[in-house]
DSSP file (Angstrom, degrees, kcal/mol; ACC not computed):
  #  RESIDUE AA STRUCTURE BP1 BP2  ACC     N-H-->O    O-->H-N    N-H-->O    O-->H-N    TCO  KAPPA ALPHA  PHI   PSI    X-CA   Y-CA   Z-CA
    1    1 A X              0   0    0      0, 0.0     2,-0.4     0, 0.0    16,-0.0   0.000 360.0 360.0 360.0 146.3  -37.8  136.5  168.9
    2    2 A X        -     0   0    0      2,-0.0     2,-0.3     0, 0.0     0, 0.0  -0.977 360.0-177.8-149.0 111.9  -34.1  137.3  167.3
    3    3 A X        -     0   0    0     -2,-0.4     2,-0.4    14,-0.1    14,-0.2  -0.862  19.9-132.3-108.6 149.3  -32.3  134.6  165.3
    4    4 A X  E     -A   16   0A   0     12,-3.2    12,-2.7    -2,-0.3     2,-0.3  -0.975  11.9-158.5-124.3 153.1  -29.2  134.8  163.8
    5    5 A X  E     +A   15   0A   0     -2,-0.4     2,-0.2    10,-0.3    10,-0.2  -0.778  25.8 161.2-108.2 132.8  -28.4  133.8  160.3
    6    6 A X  E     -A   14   0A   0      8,-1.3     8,-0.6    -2,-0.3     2,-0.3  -0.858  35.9-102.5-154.9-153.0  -24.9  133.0  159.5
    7    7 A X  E     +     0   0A   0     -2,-0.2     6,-0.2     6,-0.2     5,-0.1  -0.617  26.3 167.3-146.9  58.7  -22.4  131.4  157.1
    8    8 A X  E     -     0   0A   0     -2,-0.3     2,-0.3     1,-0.1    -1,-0.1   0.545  59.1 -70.7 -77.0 -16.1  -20.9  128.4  157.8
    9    9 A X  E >  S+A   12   0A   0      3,-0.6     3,-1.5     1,-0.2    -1,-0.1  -0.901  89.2  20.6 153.6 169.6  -19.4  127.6  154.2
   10   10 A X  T 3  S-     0   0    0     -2,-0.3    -1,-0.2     1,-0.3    15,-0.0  -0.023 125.7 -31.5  47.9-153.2  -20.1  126.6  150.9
   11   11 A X  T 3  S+     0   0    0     15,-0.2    -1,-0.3    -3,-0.1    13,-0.1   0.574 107.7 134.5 -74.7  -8.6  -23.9  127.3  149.7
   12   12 A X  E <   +A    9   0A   0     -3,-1.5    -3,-0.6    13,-0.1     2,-0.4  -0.167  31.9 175.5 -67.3 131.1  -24.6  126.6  153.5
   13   13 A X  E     -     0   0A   0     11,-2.5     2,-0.5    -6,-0.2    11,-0.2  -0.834   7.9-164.3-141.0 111.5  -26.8  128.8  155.4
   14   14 A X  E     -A    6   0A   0     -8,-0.6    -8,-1.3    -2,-0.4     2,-0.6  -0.752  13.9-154.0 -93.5 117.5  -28.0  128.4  159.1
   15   15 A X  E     -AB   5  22A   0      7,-2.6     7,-1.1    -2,-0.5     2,-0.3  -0.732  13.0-174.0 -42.7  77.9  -30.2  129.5  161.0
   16   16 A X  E     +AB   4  21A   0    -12,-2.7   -12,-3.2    -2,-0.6     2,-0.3  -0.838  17.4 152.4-120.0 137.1  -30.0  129.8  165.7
   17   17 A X  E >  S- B   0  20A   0      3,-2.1     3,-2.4     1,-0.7   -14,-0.1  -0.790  70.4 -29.3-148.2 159.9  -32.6  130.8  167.9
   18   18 A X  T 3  S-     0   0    0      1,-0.3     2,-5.2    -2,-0.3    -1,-0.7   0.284 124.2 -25.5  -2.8-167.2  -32.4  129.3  171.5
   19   19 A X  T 3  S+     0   0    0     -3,-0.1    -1,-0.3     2,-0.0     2,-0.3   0.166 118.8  85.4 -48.1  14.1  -30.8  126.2  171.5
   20   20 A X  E <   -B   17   0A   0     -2,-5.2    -3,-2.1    -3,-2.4     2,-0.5  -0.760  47.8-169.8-135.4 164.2  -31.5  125.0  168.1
   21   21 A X  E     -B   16   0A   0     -2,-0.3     2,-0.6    -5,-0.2    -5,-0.2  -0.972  10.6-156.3-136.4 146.1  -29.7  125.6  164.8
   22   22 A X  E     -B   15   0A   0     -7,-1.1    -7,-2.6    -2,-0.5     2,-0.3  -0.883  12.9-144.4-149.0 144.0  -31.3  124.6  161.7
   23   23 A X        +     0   0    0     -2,-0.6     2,-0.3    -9,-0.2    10,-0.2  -0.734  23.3 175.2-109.2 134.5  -28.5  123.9  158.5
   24   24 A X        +     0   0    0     -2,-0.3   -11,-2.5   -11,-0.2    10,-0.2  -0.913   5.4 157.4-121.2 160.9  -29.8  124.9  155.1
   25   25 A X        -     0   0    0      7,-1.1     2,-0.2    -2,-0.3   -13,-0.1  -0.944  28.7-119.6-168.7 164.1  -27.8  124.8  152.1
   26   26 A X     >  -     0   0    0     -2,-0.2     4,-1.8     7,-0.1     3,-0.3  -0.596  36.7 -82.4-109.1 172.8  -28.2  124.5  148.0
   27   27 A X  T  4 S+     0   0    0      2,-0.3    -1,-0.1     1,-0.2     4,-0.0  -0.572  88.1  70.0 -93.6 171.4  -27.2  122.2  145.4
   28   28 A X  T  4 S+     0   0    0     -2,-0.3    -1,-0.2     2,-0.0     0, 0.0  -0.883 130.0  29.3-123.2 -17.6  -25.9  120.5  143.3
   29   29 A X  T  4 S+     0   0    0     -3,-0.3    -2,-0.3     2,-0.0    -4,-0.0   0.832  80.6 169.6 -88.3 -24.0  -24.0  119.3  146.7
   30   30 A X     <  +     0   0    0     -4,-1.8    -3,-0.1     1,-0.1     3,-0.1   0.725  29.6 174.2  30.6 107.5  -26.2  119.7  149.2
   31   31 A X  S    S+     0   0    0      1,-0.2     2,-0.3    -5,-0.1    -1,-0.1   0.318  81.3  30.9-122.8   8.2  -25.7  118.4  152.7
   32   32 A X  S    S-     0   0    0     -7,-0.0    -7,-1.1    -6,-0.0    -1,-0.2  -0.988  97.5 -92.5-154.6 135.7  -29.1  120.3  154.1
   33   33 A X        -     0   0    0     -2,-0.3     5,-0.2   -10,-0.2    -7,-0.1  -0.359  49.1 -99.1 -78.2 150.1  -32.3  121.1  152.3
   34   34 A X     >  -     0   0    0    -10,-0.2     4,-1.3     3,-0.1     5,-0.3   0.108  34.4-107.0 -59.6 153.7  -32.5  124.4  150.8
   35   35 A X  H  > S+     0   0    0      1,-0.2     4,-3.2     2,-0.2     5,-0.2   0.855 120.4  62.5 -48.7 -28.7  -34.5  127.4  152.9
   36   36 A X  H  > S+     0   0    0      2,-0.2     4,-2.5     1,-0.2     5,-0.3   0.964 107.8  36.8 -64.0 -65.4  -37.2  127.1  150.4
   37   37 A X  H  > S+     0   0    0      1,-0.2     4,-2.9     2,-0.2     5,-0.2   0.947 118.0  53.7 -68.8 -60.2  -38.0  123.3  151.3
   38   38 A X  H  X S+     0   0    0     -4,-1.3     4,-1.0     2,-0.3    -1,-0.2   0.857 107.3  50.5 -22.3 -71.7  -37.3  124.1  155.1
   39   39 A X  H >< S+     0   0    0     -4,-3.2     3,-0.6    -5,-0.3     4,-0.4   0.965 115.6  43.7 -62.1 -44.4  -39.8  126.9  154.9
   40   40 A X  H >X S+     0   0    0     -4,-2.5     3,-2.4     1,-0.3     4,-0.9   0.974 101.0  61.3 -58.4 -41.1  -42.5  124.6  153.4
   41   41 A X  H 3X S+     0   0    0     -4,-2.9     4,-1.7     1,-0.3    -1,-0.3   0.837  92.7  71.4 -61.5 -28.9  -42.1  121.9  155.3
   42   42 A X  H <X S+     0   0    0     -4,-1.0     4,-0.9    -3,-0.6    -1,-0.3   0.419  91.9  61.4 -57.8  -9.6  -43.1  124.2  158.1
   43   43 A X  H X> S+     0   0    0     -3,-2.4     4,-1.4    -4,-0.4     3,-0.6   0.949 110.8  32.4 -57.8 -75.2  -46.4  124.3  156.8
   44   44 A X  H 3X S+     0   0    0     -4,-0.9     4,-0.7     1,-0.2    -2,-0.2   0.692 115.1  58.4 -82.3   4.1  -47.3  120.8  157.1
   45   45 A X  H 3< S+     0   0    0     -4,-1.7     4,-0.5    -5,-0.2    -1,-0.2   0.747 111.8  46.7 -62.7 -45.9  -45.1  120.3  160.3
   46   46 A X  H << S+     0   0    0     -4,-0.9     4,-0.4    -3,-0.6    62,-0.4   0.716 110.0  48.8 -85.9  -7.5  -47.3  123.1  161.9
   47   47 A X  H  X S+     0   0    0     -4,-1.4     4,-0.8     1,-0.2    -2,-0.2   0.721 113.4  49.6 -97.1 -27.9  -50.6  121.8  160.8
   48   48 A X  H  X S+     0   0    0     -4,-0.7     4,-1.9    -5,-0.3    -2,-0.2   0.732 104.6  58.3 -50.9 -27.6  -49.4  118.3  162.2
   49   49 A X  H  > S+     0   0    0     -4,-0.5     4,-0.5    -3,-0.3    -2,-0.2   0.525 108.6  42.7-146.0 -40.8  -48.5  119.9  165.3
   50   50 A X  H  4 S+     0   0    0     -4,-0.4    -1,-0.2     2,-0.2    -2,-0.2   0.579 119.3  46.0 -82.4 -51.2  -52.2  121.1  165.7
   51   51 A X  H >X>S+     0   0    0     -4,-0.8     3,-3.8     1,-0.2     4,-2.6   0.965 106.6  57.5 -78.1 -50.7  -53.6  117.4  164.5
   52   52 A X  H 3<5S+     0   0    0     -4,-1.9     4,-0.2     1,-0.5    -1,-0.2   0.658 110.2  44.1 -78.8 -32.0  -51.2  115.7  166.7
   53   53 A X  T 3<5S+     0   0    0     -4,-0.5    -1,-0.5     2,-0.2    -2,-0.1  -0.326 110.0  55.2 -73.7  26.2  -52.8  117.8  170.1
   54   54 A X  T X>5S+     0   0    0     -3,-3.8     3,-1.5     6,-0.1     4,-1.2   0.362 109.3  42.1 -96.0 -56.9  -56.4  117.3  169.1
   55   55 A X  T 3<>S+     0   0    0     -4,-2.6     5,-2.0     1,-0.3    -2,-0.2   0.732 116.3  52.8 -89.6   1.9  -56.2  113.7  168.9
   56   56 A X  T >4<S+     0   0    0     -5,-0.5     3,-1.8     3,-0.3    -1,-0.3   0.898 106.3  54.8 -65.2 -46.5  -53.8  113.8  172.5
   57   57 A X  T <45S+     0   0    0     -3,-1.5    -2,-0.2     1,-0.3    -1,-0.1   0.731 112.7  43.5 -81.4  -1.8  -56.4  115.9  174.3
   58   58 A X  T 3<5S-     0   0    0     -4,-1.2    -1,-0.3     2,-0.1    -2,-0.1  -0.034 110.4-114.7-108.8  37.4  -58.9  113.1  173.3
   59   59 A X  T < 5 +     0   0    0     -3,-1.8     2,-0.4    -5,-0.2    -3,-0.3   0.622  66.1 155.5  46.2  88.7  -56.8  110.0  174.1
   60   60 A X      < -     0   0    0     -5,-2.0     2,-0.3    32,-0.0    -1,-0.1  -0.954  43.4-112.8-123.8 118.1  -57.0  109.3  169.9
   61   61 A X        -     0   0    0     -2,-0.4    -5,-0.1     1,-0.1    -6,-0.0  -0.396  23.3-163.0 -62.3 131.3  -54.2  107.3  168.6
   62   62 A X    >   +     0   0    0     -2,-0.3     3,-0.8     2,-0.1     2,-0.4   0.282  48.6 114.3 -96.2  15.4  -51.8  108.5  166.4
   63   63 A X  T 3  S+     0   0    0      1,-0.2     3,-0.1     3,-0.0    26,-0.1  -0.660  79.0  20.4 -99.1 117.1  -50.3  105.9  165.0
   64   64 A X  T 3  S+     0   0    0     -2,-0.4     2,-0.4     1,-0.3    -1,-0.2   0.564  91.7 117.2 114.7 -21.7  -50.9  105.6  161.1
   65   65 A X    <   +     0   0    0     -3,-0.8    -1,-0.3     2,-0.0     2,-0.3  -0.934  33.2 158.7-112.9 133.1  -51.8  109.0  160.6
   66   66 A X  B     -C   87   0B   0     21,-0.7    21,-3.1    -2,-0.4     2,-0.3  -0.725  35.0-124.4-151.9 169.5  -49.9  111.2  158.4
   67   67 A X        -     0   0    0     -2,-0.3     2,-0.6    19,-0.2    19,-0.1  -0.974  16.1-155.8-140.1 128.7  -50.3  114.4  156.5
   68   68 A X        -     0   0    0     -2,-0.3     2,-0.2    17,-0.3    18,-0.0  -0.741  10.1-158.5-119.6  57.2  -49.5  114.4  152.7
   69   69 A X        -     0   0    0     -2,-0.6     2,-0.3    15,-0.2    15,-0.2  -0.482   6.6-169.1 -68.0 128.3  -48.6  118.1  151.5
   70   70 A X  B     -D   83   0C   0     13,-2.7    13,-1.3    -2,-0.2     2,-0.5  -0.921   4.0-160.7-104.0 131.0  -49.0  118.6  147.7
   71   71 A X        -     0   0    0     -2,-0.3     2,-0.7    11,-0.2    11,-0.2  -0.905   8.3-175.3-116.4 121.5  -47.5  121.9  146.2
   72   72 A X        -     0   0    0     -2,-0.5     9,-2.1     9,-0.3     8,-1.8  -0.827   9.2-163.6-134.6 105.6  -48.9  123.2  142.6
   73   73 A X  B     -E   79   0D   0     -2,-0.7     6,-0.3     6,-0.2     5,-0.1  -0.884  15.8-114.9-129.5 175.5  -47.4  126.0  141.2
   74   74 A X    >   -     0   0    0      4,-2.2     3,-1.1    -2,-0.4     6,-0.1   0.299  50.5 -75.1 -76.8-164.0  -48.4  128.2  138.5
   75   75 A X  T 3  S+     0   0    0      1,-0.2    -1,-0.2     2,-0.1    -2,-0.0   0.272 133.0  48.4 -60.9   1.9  -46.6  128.9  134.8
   76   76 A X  T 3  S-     0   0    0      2,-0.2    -1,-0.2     0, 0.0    -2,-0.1   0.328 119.1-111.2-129.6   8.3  -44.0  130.9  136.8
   77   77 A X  S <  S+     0   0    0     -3,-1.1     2,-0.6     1,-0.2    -2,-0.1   0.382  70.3 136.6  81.4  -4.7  -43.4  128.6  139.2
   78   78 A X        -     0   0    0      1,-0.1    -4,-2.2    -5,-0.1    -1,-0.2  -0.681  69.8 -87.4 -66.0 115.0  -45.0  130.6  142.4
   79   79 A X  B     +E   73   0D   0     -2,-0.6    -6,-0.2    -6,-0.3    -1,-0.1   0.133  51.3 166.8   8.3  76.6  -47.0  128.8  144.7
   80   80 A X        +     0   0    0     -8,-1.8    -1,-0.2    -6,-0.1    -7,-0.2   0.947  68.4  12.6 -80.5 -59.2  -50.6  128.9  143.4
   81   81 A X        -     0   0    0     -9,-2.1    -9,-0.3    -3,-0.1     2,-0.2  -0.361  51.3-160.4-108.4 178.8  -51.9  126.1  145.8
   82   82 A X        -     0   0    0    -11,-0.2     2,-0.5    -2,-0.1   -11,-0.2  -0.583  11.7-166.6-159.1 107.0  -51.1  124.0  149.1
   83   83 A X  B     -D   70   0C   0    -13,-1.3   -13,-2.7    -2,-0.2     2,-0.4  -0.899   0.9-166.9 -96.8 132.2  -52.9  120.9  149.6
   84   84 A X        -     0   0    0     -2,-0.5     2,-0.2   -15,-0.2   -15,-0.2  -0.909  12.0-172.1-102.6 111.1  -52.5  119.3  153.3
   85   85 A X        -     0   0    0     -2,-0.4   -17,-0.3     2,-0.0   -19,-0.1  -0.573   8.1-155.9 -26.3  20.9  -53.8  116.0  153.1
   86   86 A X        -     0   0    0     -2,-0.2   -19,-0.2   -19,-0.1     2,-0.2   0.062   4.2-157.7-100.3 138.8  -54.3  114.1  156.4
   87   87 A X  B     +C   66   0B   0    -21,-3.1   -21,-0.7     2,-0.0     2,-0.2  -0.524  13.4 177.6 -88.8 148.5  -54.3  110.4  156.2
   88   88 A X        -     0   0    0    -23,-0.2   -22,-0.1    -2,-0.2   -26,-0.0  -0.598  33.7-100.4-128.9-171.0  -56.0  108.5  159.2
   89   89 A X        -     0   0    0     -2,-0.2     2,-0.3   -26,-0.1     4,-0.1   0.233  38.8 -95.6 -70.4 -17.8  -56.3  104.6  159.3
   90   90 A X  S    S+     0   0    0      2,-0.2     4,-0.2     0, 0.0     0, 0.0  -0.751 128.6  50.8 -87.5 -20.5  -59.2  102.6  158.4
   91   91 A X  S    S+     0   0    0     -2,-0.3    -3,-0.0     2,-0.1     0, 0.0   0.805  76.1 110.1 -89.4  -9.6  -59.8  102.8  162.6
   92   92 A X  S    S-     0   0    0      1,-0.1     2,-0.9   -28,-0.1    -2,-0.2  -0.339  92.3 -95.2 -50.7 137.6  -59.5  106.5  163.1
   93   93 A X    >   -     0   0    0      1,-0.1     3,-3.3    -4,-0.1    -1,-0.1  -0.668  21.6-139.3 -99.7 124.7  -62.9  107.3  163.9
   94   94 A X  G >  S+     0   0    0     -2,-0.9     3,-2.9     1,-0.3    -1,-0.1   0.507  99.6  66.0   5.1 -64.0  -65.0  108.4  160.8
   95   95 A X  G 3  S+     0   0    0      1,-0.3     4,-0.5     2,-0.1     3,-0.4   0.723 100.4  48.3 -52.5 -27.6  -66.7  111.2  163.3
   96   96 A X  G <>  +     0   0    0     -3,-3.3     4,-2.3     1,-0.2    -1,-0.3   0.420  68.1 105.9 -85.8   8.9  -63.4  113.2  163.7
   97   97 A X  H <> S+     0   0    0     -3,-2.9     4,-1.7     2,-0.2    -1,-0.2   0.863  84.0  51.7 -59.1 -46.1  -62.5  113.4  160.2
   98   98 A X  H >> S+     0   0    0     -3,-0.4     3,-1.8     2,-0.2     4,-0.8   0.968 109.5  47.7 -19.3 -86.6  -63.8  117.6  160.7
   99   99 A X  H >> S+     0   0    0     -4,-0.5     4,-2.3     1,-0.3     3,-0.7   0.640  99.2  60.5 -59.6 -36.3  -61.9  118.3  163.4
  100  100 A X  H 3X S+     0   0    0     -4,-2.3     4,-2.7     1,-0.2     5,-0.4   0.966 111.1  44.4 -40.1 -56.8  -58.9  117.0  162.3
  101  101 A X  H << S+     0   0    0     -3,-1.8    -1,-0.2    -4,-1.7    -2,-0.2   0.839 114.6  50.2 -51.4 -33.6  -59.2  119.6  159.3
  102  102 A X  H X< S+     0   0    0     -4,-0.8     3,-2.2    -3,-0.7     4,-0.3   0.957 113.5  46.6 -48.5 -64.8  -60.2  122.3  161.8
  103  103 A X  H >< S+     0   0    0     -4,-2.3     3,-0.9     1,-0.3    -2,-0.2   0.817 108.9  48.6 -52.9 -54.2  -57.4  121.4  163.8
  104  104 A X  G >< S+     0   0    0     -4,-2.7     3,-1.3    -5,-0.3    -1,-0.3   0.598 107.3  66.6 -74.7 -26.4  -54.7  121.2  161.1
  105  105 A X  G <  S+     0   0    0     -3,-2.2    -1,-0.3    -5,-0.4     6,-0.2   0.452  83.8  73.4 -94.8   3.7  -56.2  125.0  159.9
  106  106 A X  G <   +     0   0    0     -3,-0.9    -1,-0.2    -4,-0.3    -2,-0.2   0.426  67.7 144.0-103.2  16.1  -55.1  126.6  162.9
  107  107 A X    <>  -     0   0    0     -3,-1.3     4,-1.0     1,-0.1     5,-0.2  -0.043  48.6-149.9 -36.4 126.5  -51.8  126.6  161.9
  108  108 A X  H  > S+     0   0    0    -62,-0.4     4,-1.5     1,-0.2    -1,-0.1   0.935  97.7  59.9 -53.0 -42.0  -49.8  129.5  162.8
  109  109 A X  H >> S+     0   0    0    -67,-0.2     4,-2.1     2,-0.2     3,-0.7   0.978 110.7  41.2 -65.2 -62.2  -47.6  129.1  159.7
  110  110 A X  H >> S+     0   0    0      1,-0.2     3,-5.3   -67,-0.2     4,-0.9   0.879 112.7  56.2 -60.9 -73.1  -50.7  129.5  157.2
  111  111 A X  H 3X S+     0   0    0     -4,-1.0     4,-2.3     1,-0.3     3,-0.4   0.602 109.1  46.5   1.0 -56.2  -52.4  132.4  159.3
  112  112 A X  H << S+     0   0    0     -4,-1.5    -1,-0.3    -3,-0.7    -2,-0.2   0.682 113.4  42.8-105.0  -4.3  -49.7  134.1  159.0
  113  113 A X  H << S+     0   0    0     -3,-5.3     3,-0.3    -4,-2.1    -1,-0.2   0.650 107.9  60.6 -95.9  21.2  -49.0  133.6  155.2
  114  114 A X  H  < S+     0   0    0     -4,-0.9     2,-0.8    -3,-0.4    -2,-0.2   0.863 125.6  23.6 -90.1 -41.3  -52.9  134.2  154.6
  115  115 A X  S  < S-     0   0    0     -4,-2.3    -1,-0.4    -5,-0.3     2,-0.1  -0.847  93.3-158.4-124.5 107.4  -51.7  137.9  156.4
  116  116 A X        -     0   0    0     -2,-0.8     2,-0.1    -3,-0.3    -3,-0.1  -0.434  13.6-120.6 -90.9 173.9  -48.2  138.0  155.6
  117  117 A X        -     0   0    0     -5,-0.2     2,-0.2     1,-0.1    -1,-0.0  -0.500  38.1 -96.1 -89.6 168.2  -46.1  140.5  158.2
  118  118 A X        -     0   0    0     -2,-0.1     2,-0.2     1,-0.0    -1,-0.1  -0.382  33.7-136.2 -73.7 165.2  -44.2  143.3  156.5
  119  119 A X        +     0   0    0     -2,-0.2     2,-0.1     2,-0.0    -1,-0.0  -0.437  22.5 175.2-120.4-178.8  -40.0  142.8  155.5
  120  120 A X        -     0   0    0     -2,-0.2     2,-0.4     2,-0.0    -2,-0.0  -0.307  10.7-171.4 167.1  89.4  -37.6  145.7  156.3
  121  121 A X        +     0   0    0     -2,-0.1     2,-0.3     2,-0.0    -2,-0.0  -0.917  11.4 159.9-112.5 146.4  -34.1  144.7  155.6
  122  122 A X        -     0   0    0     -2,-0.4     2,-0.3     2,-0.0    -2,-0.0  -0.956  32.1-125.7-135.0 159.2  -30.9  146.9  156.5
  123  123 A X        +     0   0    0     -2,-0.3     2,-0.3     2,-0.0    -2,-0.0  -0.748  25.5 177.5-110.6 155.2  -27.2  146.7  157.0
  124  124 A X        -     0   0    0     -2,-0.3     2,-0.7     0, 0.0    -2,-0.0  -0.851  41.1 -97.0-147.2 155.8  -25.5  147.8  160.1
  125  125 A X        -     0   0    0     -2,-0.3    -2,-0.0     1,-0.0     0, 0.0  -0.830  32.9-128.3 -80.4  91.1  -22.1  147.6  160.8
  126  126 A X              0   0    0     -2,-0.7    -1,-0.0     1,-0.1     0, 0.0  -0.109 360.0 360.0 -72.5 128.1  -20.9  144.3  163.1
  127  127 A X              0   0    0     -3,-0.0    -1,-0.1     0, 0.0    -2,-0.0   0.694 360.0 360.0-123.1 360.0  -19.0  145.8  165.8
């Protein structure tokens, strides 16, 4: 997969890979949320993503159910914790409560920061 990052103005900085572009940017003006919130949100977007196909492949309604990311970080402001939450309904039934958590832990996103990949950055010359 190959995305390209570029520079549309201001603090703005976007992201495209196949069709899709996704606009980050900082404040104090801000017209897109910064990569940092972007990259979190992908946490609890992919562990949704995961709930939201278990309870498809069982006919399970989804309506009502939500997932509530907490983020706690330490005295230097890194990312000690990430709690995923997921809220069901008072009808969701009781017995799936597991699997939902199972489900929601087979995010790709956490996997891969539980073994993060190696970085390699370099400049080349745009021709």
């Amino acid at each position: 997969m190959e995305m390209m990052i570029d520079f549309p103005g201001g603090a703005r900085v976007d992201a495209h890979f196949g069709s899709f572009t996704v606009k980050t940017d900082q404040p104090p003006s801000a017209s897109a949320p910064t990569p940092f919130a972007v990259f979190l949100s992908s946490i609890g977007t992919c562990a949704g993503i995961y709930v939201l196909g278990f309870c498809q492949q069982r006919g399970l309604p989804t309506e009502g159910i939500r997932i509530l990311q907490r983020i706690h970080p330490n005295m230097t402001g890194m990312i000690e914790k990430i709690d995923l939450e997921i809220q069901v309904p008072p009808t969701f039934p009781e017995k799936y409560y597991d699997s939902l958590i199972r489900s929601a832990e087979l995010c790709a996103v956490k996997k891969h920061l539980e073994n993060p990949p190696k970085f390699e950055v370099t400049t080349a010359v745009k021709a």
